[in-house]
C-alpha positions as semicolon CSV with decimal commas, in nm:
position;residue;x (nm);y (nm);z (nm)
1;X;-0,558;-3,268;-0,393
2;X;-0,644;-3,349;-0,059
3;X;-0,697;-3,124;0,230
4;X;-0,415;-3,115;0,545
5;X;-0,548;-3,199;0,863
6;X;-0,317;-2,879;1,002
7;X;-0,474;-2,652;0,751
8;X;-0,344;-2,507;0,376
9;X;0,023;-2,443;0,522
10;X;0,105;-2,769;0,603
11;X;-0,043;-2,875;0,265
12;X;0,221;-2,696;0,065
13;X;0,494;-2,960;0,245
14;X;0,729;-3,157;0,083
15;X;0,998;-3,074;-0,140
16;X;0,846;-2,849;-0,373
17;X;0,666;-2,561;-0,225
18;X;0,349;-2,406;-0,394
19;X;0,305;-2,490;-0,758
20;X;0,409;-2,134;-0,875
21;X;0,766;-2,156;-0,689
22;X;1,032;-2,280;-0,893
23;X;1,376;-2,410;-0,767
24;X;1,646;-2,166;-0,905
25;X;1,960;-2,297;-1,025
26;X;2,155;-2,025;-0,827
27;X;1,993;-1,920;-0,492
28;X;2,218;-1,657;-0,484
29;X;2,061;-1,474;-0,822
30;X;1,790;-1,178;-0,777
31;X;1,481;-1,169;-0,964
32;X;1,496;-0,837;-1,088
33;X;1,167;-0,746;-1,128
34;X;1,053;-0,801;-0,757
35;X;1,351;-0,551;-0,608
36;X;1,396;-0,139;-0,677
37;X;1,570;-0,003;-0,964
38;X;1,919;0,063;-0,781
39;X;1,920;-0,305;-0,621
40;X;2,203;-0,592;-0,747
41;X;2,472;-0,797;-0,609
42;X;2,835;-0,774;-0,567
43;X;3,034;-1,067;-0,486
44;X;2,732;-1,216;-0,299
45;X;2,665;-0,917;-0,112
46;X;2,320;-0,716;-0,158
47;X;2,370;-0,350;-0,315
48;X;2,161;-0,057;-0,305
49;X;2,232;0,279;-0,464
50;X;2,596;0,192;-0,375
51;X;2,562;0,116;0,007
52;X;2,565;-0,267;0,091
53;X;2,299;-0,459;0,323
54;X;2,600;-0,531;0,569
55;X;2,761;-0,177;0,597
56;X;2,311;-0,048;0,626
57;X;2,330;-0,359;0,920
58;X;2,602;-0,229;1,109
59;X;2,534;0,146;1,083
60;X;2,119;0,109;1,182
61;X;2,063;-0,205;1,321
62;X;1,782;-0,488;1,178
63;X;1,518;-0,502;1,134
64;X;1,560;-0,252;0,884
65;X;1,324;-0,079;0,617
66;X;1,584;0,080;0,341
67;X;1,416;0,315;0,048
68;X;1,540;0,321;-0,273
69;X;1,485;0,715;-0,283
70;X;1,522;0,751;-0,688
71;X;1,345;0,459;-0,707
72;X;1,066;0,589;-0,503
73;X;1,072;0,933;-0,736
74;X;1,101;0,759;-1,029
75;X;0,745;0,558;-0,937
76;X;0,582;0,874;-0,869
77;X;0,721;1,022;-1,184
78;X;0,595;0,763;-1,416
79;X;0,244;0,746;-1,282
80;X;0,192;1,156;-1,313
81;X;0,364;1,121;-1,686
82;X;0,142;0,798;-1,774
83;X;-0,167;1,046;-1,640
84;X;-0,074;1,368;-1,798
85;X;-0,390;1,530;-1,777
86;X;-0,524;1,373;-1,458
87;X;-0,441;1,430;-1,126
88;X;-0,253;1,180;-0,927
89;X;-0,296;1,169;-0,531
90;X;-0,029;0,982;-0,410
91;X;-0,240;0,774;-0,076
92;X;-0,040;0,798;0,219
93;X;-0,153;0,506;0,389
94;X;0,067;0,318;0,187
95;X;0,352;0,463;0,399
96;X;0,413;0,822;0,494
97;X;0,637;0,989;0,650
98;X;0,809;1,390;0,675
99;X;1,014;1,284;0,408
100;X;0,828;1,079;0,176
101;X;0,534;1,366;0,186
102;X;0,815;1,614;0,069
103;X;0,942;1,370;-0,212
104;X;0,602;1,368;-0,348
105;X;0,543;1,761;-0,310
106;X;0,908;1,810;-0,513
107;X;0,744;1,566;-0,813
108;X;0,446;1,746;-0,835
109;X;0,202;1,492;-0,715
110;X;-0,114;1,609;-0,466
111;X;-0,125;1,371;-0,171
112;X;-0,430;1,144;0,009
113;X;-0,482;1,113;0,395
114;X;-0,687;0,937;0,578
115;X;-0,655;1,008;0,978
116;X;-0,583;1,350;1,182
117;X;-0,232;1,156;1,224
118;X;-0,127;1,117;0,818
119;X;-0,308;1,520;0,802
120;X;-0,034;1,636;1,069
121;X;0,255;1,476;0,887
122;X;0,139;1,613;0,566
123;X;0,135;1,940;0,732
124;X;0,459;1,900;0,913
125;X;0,630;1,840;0,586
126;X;0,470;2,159;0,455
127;X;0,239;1,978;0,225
128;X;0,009;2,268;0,019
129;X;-0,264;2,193;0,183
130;X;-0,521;2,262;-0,139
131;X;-0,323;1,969;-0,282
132;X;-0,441;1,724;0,013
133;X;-0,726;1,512;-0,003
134;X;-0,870;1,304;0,313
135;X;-1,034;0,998;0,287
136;X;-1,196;0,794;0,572
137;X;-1,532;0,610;0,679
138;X;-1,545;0,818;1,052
139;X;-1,392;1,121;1,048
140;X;-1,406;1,297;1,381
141;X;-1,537;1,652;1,387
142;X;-1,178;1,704;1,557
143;X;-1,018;1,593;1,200
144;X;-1,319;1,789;0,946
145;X;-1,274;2,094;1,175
146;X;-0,884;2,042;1,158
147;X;-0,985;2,033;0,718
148;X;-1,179;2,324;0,694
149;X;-0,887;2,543;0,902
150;X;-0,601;2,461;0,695
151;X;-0,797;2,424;0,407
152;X;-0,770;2,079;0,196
153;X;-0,823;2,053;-0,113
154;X;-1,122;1,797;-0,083
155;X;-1,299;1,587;0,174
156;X;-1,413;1,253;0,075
157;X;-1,796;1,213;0,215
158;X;-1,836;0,845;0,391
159;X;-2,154;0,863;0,561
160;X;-2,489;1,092;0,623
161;X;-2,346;1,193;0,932
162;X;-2,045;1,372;0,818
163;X;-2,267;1,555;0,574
164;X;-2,436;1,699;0,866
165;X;-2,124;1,733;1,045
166;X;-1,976;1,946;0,771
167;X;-2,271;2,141;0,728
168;X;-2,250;2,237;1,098
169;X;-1,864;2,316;1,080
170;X;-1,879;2,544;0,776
171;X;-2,139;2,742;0,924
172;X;-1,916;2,804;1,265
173;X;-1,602;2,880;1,077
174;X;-1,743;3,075;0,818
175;X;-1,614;2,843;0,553
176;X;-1,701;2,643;0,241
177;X;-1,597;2,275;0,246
178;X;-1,520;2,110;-0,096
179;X;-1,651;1,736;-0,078
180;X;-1,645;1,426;-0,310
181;X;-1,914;1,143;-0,232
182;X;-1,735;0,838;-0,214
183;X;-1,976;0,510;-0,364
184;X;-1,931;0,178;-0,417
185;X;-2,032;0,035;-0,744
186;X;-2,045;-0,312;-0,652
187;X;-1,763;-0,425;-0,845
188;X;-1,569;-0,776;-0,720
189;X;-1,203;-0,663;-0,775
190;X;-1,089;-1,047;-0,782
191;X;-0,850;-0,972;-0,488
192;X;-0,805;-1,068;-0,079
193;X;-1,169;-0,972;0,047
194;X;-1,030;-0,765;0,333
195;X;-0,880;-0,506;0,056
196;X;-1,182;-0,530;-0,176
197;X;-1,393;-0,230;-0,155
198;X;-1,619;-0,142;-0,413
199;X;-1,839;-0,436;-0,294
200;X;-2,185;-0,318;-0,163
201;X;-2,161;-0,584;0,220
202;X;-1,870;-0,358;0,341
203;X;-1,809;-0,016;0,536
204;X;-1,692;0,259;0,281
205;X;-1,894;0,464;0,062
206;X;-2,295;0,473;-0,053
207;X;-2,410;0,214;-0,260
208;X;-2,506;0,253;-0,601
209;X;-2,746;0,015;-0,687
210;X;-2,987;0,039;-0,340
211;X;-2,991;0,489;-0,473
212;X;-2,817;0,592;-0,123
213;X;-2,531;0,732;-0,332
214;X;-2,804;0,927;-0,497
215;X;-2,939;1,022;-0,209
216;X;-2,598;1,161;-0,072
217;X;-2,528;1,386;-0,335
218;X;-2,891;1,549;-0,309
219;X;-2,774;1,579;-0,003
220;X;-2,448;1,758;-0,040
221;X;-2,634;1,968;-0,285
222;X;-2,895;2,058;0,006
223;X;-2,649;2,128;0,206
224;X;-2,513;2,511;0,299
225;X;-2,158;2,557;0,287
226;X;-2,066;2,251;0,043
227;X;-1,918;2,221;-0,273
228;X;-1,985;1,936;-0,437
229;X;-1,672;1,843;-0,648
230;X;-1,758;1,504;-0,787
231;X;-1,790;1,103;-0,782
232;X;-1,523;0,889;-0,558
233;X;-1,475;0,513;-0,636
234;X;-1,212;0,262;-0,501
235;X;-1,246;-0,075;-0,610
236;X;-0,967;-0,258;-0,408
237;X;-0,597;-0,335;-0,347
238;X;-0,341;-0,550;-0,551
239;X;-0,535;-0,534;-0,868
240;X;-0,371;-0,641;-1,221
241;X;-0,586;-0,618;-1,477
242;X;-0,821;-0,288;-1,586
243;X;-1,157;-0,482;-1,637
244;X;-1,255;-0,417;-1,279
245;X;-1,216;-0,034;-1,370
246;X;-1,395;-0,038;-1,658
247;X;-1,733;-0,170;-1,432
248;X;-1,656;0,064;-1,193
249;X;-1,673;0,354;-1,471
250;X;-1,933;0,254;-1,643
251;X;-2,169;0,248;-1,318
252;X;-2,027;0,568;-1,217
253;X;-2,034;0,760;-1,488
254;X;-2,421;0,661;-1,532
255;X;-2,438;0,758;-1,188
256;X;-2,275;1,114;-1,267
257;X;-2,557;1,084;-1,595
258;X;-2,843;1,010;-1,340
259;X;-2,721;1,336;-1,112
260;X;-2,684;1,539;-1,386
261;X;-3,089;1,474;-1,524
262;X;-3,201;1,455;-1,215
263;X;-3,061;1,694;-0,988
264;X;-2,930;1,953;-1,264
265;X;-2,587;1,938;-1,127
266;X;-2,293;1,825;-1,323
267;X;-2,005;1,639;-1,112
268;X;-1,728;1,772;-1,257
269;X;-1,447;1,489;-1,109
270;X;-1,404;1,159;-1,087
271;X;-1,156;0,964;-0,901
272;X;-1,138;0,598;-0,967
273;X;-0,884;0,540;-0,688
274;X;-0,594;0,312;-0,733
275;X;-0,491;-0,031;-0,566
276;X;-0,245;-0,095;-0,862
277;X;-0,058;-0,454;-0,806
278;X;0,303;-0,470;-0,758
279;X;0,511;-0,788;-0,784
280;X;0,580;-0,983;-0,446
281;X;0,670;-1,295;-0,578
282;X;0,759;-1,448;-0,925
283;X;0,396;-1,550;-0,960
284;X;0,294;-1,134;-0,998
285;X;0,249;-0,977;-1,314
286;X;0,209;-0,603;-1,224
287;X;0,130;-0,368;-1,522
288;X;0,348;-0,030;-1,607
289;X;0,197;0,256;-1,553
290;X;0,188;0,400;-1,891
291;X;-0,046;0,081;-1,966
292;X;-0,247;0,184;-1,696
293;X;-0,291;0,562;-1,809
294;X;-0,385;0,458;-2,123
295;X;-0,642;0,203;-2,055
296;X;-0,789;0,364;-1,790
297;X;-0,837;0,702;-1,982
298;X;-0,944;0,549;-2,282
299;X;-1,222;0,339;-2,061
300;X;-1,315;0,669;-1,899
301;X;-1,336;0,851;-2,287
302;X;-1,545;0,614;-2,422
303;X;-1,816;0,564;-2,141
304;X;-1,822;0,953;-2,182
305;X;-1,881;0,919;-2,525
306;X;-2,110;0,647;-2,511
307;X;-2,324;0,876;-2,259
308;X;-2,289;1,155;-2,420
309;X;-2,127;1,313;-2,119
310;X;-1,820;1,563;-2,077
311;X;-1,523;1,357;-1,970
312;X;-1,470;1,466;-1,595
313;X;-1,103;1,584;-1,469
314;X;-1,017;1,227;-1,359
315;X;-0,790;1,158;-1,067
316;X;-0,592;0,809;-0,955
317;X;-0,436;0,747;-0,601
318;X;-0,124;0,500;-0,663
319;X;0,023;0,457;-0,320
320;X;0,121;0,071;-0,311
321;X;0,246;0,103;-0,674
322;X;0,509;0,405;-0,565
323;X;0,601;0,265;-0,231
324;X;0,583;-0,105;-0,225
325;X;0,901;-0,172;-0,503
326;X;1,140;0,131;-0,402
327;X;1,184;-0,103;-0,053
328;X;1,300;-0,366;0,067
329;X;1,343;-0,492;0,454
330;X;1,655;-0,637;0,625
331;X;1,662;-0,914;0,902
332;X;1,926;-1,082;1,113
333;X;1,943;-1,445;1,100
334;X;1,913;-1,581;1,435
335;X;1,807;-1,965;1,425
336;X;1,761;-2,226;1,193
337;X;1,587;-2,548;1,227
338;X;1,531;-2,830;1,005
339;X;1,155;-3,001;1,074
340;X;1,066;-3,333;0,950
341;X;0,704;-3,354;0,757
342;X;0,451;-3,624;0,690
343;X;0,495;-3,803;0,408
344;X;0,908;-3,796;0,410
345;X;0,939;-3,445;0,374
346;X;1,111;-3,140;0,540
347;X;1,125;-2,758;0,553
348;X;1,380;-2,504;0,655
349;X;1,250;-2,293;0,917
350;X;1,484;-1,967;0,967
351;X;1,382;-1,737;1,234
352;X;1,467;-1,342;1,185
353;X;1,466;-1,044;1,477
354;X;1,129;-0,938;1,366
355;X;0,850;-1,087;1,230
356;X;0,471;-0,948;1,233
357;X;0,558;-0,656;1,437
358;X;0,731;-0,516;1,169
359;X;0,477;-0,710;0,836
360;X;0,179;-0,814;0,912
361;X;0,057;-0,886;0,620
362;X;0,138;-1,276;0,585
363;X;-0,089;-1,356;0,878
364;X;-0,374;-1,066;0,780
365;X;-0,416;-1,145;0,418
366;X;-0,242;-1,408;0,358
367;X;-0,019;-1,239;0,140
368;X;0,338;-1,398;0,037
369;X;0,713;-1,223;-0,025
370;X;1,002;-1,337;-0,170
371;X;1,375;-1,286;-0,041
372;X;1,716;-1,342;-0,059
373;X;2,038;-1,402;0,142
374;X;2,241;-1,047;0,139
375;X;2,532;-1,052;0,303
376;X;2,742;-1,347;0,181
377;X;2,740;-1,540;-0,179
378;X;2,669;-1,906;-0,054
379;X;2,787;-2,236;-0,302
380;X;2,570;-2,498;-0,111
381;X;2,219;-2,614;-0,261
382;X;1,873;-2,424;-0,255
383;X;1,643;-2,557;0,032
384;X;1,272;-2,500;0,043
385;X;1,217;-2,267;0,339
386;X;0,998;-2,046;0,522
387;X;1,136;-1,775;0,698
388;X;0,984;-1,720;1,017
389;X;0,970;-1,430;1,267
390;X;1,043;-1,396;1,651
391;X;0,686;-1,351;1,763
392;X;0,484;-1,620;2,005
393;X;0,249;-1,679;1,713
394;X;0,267;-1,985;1,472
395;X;0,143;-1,749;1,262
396;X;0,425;-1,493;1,284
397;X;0,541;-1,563;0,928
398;X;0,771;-1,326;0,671
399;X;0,823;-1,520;0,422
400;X;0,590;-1,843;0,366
401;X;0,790;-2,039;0,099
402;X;1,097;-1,971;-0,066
403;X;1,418;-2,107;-0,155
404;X;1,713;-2,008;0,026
405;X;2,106;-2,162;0,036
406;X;2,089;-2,478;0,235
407;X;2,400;-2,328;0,457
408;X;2,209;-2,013;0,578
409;X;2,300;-1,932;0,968
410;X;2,300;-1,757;1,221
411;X;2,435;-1,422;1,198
412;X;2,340;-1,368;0,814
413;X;2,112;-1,103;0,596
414;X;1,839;-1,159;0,452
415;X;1,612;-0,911;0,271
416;X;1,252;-0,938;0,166
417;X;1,193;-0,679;-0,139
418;X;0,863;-0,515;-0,201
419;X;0,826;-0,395;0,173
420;X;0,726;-0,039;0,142
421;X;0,384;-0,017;0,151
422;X;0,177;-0,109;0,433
423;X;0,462;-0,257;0,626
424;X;0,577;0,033;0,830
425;X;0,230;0,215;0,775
426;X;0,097;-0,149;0,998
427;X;0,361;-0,225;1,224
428;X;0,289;-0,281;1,572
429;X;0,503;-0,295;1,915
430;X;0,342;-0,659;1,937
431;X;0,509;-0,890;2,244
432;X;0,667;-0,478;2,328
433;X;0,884;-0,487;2,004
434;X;0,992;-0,130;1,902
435;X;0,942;-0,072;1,567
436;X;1,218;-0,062;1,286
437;X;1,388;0,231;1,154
438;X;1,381;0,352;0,775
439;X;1,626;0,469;0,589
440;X;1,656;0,638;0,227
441;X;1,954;0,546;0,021
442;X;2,063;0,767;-0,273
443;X;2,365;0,825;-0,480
444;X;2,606;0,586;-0,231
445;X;2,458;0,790;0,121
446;X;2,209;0,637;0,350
447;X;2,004;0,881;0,581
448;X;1,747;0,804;0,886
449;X;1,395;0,912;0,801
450;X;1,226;0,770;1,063
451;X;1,428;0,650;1,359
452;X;1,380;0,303;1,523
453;X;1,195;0,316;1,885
454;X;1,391;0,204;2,200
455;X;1,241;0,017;2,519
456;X;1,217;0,360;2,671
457;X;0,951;0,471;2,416
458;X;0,784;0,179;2,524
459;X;0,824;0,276;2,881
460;X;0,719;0,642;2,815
461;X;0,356;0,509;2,722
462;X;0,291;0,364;3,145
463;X;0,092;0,550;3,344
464;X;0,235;0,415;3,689
């Protein structure tokens, strides 16, 4: 197929979309496995956990991030009962918030940070801090010293730096830091190359093969005032299938041999991270936890055995997996324009009141949503659209292709489902847009968890 002068989005013109979109016979119908478990339709009219998209429009505005609370619980539940005997950090960059942190202390899941900022609202929410881990390739010495005082559970080593760092810190406060070295094991997690990490040409962790991860943990172990808990790997984001897990392991694990002959130390955990896939569009197959759990213990087991190593108290950080399904965002119609293409063509182009402010990940990686129409049952045909935000960016895309009712307006819903993680947790006040509100819905009540801004939070941040 040939190449479009305008570039790959103008090559998917026509009638038809992208190969993997199909036209539905009802535009009004859900695809259920792309929304949260309390999500259906009434007469038209989007549903979830008994409140509707229009009475959730009128009460907090759009745009509008809305929570599937039990569906969010329920997520969390599955992966701790699919990991029985491992321990599940739920990773907070997904999206976190006061009341998200407490939902995840109440199921009994530990919790991963990565900033100061995600530390504070752990702490805010009353987080145990021993249950906290936190992540990151440049921690300040404001954030390790911030660690060490509350006392965390585990600090994730990135660099030689914070070793010394550390060191230093421990000896002022008269405290012991427990540390994991984070290392890449050059594993290609077949994913968007901006959330692959377990390549070696990238920023986090120390390298396997060139023996810097080696050299990290002799010298943790050198070290006064560390604790050397074990072997962190993270081989990407959006991942479906276990194979890139079972590399990962495997070089790991020999890694956790080598330390072991070498050094006379045995690394008694190992966290193989998450970046489980969730389903976006039709064209995602995303596996269930409980498949998960069992292939990734049973890769973990048999390395061991094959080593003739102890199997190390494993740990898993699902964050997209929890967050990403239990939401789904709600936008305000506000134009509609039909634009001709070459070759005879034409695409729907609706325009919503937010855009990449509110998801920017269609114009970071690429990455492509479904949605529907929420607030009216419509009888007219599907049209191929692409749903547009209200940014000055041709890039400012939501939704790239989908099909919607020809008769969509002005003034109606539409909701994009799978929303929750690293929406909110990347939303900017691009063009001086305040950022959207989020609310939890459960058992037929909606409640504000995190309010939307106003032009005078925007105002607050001049210095005149």
């Amino acid at each position: 197929m040939r190449s479009h002068e305008a570039g790959a989005l103008h090559g998917q013109a026509g009638t038809r979309g992208p190969e993997w979109l199909r036209e539905p016979d009802d535009a009004n119908q859900l695809v259920p496995h792309l929304w949260s478990a309390n999500v259906s339709k009434v007469d038209g009219v989007l549903t979830v956990a008994g409140e509707t998209a229009t009475e959730l429009a009128q009460e907090f505005g759009t745009p509008l991030y809305v929570v599937d609370e039990d569906d969010f619980r329920g997520r969390a539940r599955a992966f701790k009962a699919a990991f029985p005997t491992a321990d599940v950090y739920y990773a907070g960059k997904a999206f976190l918030c006061v009341a998200t942190a407490r939902w995840i202390a109440e199921e009994g899941l530990n919790l991963d940070v990565c900033t100061g900022g995600e530390l504070a609202v752990a702490l805010r929410a009353e987080f145990p801090p021993e249950r906290i881990g936190h992540h990151g390739n440049n921690k300040s010495v404001a954030e390790l010293r911030r660690c060490l005082e509350v006392g965390v559970g585990r600090i994730v080593i990135d660099s030689f730096e914070e070793i010394e760092r550390l060191g230093a810190l421990t000896a002022e406060l008269g405290v012991r830091a427990p540390v994991m070295v984070r290392v890449t094991a050059g594993v290609e997690a077949h994913t968007h190359e901006y959330i692959s990490t377990s390549h070696e040409d990238q920023k986090f962790g120390f390298s396997i093969s060139d023996g810097a991860a080696l050299d990290a943990v002799r010298r943790v172990l050198a070290t006064e005032g560390l604790d050397f808990l074990g072997l962190h790997s993270h081989i990407g984001s959006q991942i479906f299938v276990t194979d890139g897990f079972e590399v990962a392991a495997r070089r790991v694990l020999r890694l956790h041999d080598q330390i072991a002959r070498e050094l006379g130390v045995t690394a008694p955990e190992l966290d193989l991270g998450g970046g489980f896939g969730i389903a976006y569009t039709t064209q995602d197959d995303p596996r269930a936890p409980e498949d998960l759990g069992r292939e990734i213990v049973k890769i973990v087991t048999d390395e061991c055995a094959a080593l003739g190593v102890e199997v190390p108290q494993l740990s898993i950080e699902p964050g997209r997996a929890i967050a990403g399904p239990s939401t789904f965002t709600l936008y305000e119609v506000g134009t509609t324009k039909a634009v001709g293409l070459d070759g005879g063509g034409s695409r729907l182009y609706v325009s919503v009141d937010g855009g990449m402010s509110d998801n920017i990940r269609p114009a970071l990686y690429g990455a492509d949503y479904s949605c529907t129409l929420a607030s009216r049952e419509s009888e007219a045909r599907p049209a191929l659209a692409r749903v547009v935000g209200k940014h000055c960016e041709s890039g400012d895309i939501v939704v790239k292709s989908e099909f919607l009712p020809s008769d969509i307006a002005a003034g109606d819903l539409l909701a994009v489902p799978g929303t929750g993680a690293y929406c909110r947790s990347l939303a900017s006040n691009y063009n001086h847009v305040p950022r959207a509100a989020v609310v939890a819905v459960r058992d037929g009540e909606a409640r504000l968890i995190l309010r939307r801004e106003t032009e005078e939070d925007l105002l607050r941040l001049d210095v005149e």
